[in-house]
C-alpha positions as CSV (number, residue, x, y, z in Angstrom):
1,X,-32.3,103.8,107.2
2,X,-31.1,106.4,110.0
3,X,-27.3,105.6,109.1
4,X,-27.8,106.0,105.6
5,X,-29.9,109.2,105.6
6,X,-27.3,110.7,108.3
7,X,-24.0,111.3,105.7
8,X,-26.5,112.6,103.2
9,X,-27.6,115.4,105.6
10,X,-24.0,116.1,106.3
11,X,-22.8,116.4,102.3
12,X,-26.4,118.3,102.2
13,X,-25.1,120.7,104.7
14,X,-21.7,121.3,104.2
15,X,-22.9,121.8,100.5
16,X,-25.0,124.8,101.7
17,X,-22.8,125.7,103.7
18,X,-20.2,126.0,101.0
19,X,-23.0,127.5,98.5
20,X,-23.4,130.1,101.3
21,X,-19.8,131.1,101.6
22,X,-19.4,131.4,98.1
23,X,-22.5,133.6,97.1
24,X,-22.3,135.6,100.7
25,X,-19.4,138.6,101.2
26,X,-18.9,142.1,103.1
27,X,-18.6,145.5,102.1
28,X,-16.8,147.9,104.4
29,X,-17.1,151.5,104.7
30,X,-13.9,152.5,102.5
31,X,-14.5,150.3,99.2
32,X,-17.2,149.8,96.7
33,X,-17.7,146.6,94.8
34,X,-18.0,145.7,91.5
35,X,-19.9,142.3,90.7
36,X,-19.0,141.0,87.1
37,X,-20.1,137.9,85.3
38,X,-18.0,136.0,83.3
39,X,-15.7,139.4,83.1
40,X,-18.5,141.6,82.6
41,X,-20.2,144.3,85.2
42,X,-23.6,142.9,86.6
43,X,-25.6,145.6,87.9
44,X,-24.6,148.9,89.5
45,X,-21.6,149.4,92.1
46,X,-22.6,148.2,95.4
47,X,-20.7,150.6,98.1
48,X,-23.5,150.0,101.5
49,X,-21.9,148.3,104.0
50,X,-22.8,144.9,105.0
51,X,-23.7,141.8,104.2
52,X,-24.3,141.1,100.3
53,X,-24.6,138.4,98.6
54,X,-24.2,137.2,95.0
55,X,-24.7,134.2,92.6
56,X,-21.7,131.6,93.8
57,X,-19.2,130.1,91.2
58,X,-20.7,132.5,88.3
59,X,-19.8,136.1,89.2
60,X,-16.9,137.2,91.1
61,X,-16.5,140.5,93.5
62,X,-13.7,143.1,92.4
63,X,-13.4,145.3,95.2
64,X,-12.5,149.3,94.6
65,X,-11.2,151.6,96.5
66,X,-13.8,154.6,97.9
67,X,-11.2,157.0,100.0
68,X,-8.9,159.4,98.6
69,X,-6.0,158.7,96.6
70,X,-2.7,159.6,96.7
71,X,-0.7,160.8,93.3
72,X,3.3,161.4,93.3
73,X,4.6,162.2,90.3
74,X,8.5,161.8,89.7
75,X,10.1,164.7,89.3
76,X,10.9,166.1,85.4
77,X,13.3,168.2,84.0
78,X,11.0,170.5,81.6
79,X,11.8,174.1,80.0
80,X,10.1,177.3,80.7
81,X,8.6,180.1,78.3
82,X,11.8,181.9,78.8
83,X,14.1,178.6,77.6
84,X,14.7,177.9,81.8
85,X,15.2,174.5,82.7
86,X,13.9,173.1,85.9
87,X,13.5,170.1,87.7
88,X,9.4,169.9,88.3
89,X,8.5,167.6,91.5
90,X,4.0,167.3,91.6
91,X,1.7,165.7,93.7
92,X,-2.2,165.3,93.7
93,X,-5.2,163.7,95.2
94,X,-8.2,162.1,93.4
95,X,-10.9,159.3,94.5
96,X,-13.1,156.9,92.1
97,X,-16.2,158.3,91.8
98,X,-17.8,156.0,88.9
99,X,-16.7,152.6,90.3
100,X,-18.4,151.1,87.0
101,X,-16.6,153.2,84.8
102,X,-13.3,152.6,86.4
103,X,-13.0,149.0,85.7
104,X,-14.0,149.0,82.5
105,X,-11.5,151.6,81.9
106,X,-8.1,150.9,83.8
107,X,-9.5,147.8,86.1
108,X,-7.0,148.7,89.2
109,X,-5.5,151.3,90.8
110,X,-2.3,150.7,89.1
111,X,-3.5,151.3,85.6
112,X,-5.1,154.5,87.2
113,X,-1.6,155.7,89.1
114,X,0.3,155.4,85.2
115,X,-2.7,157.1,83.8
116,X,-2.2,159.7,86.2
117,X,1.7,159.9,85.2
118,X,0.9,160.2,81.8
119,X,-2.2,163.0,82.2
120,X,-0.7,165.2,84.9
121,X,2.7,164.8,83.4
122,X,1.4,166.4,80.2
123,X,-0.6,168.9,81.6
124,X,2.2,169.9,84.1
125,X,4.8,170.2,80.9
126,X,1.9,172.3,78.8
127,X,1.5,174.6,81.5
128,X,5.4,174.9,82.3
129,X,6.1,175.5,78.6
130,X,3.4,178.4,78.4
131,X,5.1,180.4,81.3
132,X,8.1,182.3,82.1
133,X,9.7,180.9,85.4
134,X,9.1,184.0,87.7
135,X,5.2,183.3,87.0
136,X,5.9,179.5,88.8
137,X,8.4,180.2,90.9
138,X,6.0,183.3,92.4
139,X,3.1,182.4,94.3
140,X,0.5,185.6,94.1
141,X,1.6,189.1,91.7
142,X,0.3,191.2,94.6
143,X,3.1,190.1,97.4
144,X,5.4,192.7,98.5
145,X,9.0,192.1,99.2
146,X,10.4,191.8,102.3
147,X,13.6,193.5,101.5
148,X,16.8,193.1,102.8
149,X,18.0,196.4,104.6
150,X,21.0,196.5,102.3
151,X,19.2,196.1,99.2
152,X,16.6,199.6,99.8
153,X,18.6,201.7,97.8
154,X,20.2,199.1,96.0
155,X,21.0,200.3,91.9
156,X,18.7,199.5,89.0
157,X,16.7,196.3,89.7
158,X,18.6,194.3,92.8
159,X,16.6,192.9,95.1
160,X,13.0,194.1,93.1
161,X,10.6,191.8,91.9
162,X,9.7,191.9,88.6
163,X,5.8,192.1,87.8
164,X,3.7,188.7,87.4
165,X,0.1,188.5,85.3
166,X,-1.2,184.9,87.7
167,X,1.9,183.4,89.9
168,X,1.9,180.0,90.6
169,X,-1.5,179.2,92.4
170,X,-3.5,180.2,89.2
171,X,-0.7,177.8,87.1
172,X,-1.5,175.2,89.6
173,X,-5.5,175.9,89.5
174,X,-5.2,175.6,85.1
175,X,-3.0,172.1,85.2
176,X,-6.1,171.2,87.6
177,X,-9.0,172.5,85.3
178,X,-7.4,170.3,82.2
179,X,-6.4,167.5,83.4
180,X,-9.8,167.0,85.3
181,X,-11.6,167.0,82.2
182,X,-9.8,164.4,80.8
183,X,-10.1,161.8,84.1
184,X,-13.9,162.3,84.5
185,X,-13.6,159.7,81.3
186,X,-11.6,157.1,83.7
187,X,-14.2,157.4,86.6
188,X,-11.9,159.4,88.5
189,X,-12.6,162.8,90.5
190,X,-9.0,165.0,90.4
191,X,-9.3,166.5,94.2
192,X,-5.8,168.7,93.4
193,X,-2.7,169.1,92.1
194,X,0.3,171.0,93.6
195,X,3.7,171.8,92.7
196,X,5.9,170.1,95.6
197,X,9.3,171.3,94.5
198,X,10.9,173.4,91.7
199,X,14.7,172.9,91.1
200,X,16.8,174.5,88.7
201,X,18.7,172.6,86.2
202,X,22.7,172.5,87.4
203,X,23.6,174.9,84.7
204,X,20.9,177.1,85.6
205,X,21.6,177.1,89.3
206,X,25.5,177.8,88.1
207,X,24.0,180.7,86.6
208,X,21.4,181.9,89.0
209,X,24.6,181.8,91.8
210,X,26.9,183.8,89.6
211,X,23.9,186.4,89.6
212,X,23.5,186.5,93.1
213,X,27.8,187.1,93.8
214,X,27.6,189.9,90.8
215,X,24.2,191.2,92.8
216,X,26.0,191.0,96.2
217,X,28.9,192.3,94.1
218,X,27.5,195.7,93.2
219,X,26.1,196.6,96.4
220,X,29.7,196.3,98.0
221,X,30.5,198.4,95.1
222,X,28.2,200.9,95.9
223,X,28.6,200.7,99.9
224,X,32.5,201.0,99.0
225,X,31.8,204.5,96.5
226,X,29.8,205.6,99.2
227,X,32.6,205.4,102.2
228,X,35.2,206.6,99.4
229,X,33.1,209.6,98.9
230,X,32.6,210.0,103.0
231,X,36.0,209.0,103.5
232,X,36.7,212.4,100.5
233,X,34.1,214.5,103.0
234,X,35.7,213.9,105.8
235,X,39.1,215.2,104.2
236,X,38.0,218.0,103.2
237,X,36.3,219.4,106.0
238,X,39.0,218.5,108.1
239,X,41.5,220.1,105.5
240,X,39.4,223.2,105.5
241,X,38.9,223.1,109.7
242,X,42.5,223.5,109.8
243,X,42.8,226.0,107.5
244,X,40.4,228.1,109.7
245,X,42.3,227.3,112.5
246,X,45.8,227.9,111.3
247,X,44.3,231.4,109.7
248,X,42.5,232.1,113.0
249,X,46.0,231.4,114.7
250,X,48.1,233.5,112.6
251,X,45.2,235.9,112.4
252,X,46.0,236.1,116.5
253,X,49.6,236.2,116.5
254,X,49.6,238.8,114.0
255,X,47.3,240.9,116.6
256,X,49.5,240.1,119.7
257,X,52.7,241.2,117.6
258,X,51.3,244.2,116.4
259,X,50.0,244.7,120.1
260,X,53.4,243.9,121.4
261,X,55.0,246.2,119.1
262,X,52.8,248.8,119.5
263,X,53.7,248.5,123.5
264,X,57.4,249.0,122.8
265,X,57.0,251.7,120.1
266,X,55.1,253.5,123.3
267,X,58.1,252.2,125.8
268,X,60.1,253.8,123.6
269,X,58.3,257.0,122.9
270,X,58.5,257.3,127.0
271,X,61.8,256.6,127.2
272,X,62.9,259.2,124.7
273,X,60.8,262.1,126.3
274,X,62.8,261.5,129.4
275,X,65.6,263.6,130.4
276,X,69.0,262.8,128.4
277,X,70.7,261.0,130.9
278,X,67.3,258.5,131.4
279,X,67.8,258.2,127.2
280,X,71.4,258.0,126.9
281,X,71.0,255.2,129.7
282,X,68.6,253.3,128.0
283,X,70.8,253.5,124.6
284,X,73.8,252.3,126.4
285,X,71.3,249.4,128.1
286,X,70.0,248.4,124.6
287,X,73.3,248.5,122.6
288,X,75.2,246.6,125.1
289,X,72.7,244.1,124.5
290,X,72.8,244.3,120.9
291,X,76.6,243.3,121.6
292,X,76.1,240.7,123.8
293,X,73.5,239.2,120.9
294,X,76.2,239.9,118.1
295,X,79.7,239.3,119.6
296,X,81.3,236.1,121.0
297,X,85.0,234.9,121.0
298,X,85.2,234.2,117.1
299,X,83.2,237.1,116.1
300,X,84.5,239.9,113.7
301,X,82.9,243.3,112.5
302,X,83.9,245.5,110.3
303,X,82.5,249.0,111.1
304,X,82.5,252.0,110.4
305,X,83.5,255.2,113.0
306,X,80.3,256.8,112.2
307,X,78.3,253.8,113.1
308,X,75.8,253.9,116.1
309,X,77.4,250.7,117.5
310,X,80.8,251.9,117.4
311,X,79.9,255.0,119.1
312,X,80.5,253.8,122.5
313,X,83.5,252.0,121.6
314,X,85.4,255.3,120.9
315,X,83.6,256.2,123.9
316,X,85.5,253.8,126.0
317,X,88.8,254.4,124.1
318,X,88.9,258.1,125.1
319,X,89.6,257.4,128.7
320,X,92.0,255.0,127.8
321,X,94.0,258.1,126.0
322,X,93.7,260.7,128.4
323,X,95.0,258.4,131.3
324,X,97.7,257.6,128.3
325,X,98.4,261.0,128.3
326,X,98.7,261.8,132.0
């Protein structure tokens, strides 16, 4: 009787042993559990920790996540207000809050990640399309520049920043109000969504370039005007220094001559109130050095006998005829 009765208690306890394993199971801190019968939610989600348990070979356990999500969209080429294409690059965070409502809705997470493509994809487009690109592209409308030292006094508009009504932040904030609403139907709690990177299309970037070298363009422009017109300064006050100076020079040499002649008009004046043999000296002194300043070996002069120059010539030649005639 004993041997008999003994392999019925072991298939008696390995059977409840393998009931056991099948109806008991876990629930960690990070997940929340969903018990469906037959392919059907029993019950509310279960999401304390521990040790549940559940009716073995008839329901089943789909486990959920409970932490936050990640959500990486792939980036989109999409058109601005202002006809701008860029290259949009989002990302966002979200959790499941209705566990329940989640799997009857999208079952797993990646139903719920293409869900997510399709909702914040639209939403990101909507809001793209409704803006000019300095309103994504800007992050607040109250931020000053931080201008370049070249650009201060650049002309017109270089360098300025044209006025915004919300900037990026409130674009990112209304793509987050919209497309929230439309999850809460999925279970899912949207946690944010931020822009991660904005491109410009290849033609537009062409374009955007060729606007910065015209920018850069018309400030060395203006910096080269601005030496030309220096350079032009320069000139003429350097023109006009001279002027002063060479009028300032003449202006003295004029004074010294008129000194200088006004010295010898006096020497003069002396010399002729002298006795006639101190004048007739001086007369001989000066004309002799009149000839010495007029006459050398191929000179020729025609004069007359009543000139002043001659004078002492006939001078000389009387001598000459009286020792002739003795």
């Amino acid at each position: 009787m004993k041997s008999a009765f003994f392999p019925l208690l072991v298939i008696a306890l390995a059977l409840a042993a393998f009931l056991g394993y099948s109806s008991a199971y876990t629930v960690s801190e990070t997940e929340q559990i969903i018990i469906t019968q037959f392919g059907k939610p029993v019950g509310d989600p279960i999401s304390d920790a521990g040790l549940h348990f559940k009716t073995p070979f008839i329901q089943e356990i789909t486990r959920i996540e409970k932490r936050t999500l990640q959500w990486d969209g792939r980036p989109n080429e999409m058109p601005t207000k202002d006809k701008t294409y860029i290259v949009v690059d989002t990302f966002g965070r979200w959790r499941i809050n209705d566990a329940k409502q989640f799997f009857l809705r999208l079952r797993d997470e990646r139903s719920a990640q293409s869900r997510l493509d399709d909702i914040l994809g639209s939403e990101t487009r909507n809001a793209i399309a409704k803006h000019e690109l300095i309103e994504i592209i800007r992050t607040t409308k109250d931020r000053q520049p931080d201008l370049d030292a070249t650009l201060v006094d650049a002309p017109g508009n270089i360098g300025m920043l044209y006025p915004i009504t919300m900037g990026r932040a409130k674009i990112e904030e209304e793509i987050f109000a919209k497309a929230a609403s439309k999850l809460t139907d999925f279970g899912i709690e949207l946690l944010d969504v931020r822009f991660k990177r904005i491109n410009y299309n290849e033609s537009v970037r062409m374009r955007i370039f060729e606007r910065m070298i015209s920018e850069r363009q018309q400030i060395a422009e203006r910096f080269r005007s601005e030496g030309a017109g220096e350079a032009a300064k320069i000139m003429g006050r350097s023109e006009r220094d001279l002027l002063r100076i060479e009028s300032e020079a003449y202006k003295t040499v004029q004074e010294i001559h008129g000194v200088a002649d006004a010295k010898a008009t006096e020497i003069y004046a002396a010399a002729y109130n002298q006795n006639d043999d101190s004048v007739a000296f001086y007369e001989f002194i000066m004309t002799m050095e009149s000839y010495q300043e007029m006459l050398d070996k191929d000179s020729t002069l025609i004069l007359t006998t009543g000139s002043d120059i001659f004078k002492f010539l006939k001078k000389v030649d009387q001598p000459n005829d009286s020792a002739a005639a003795k």
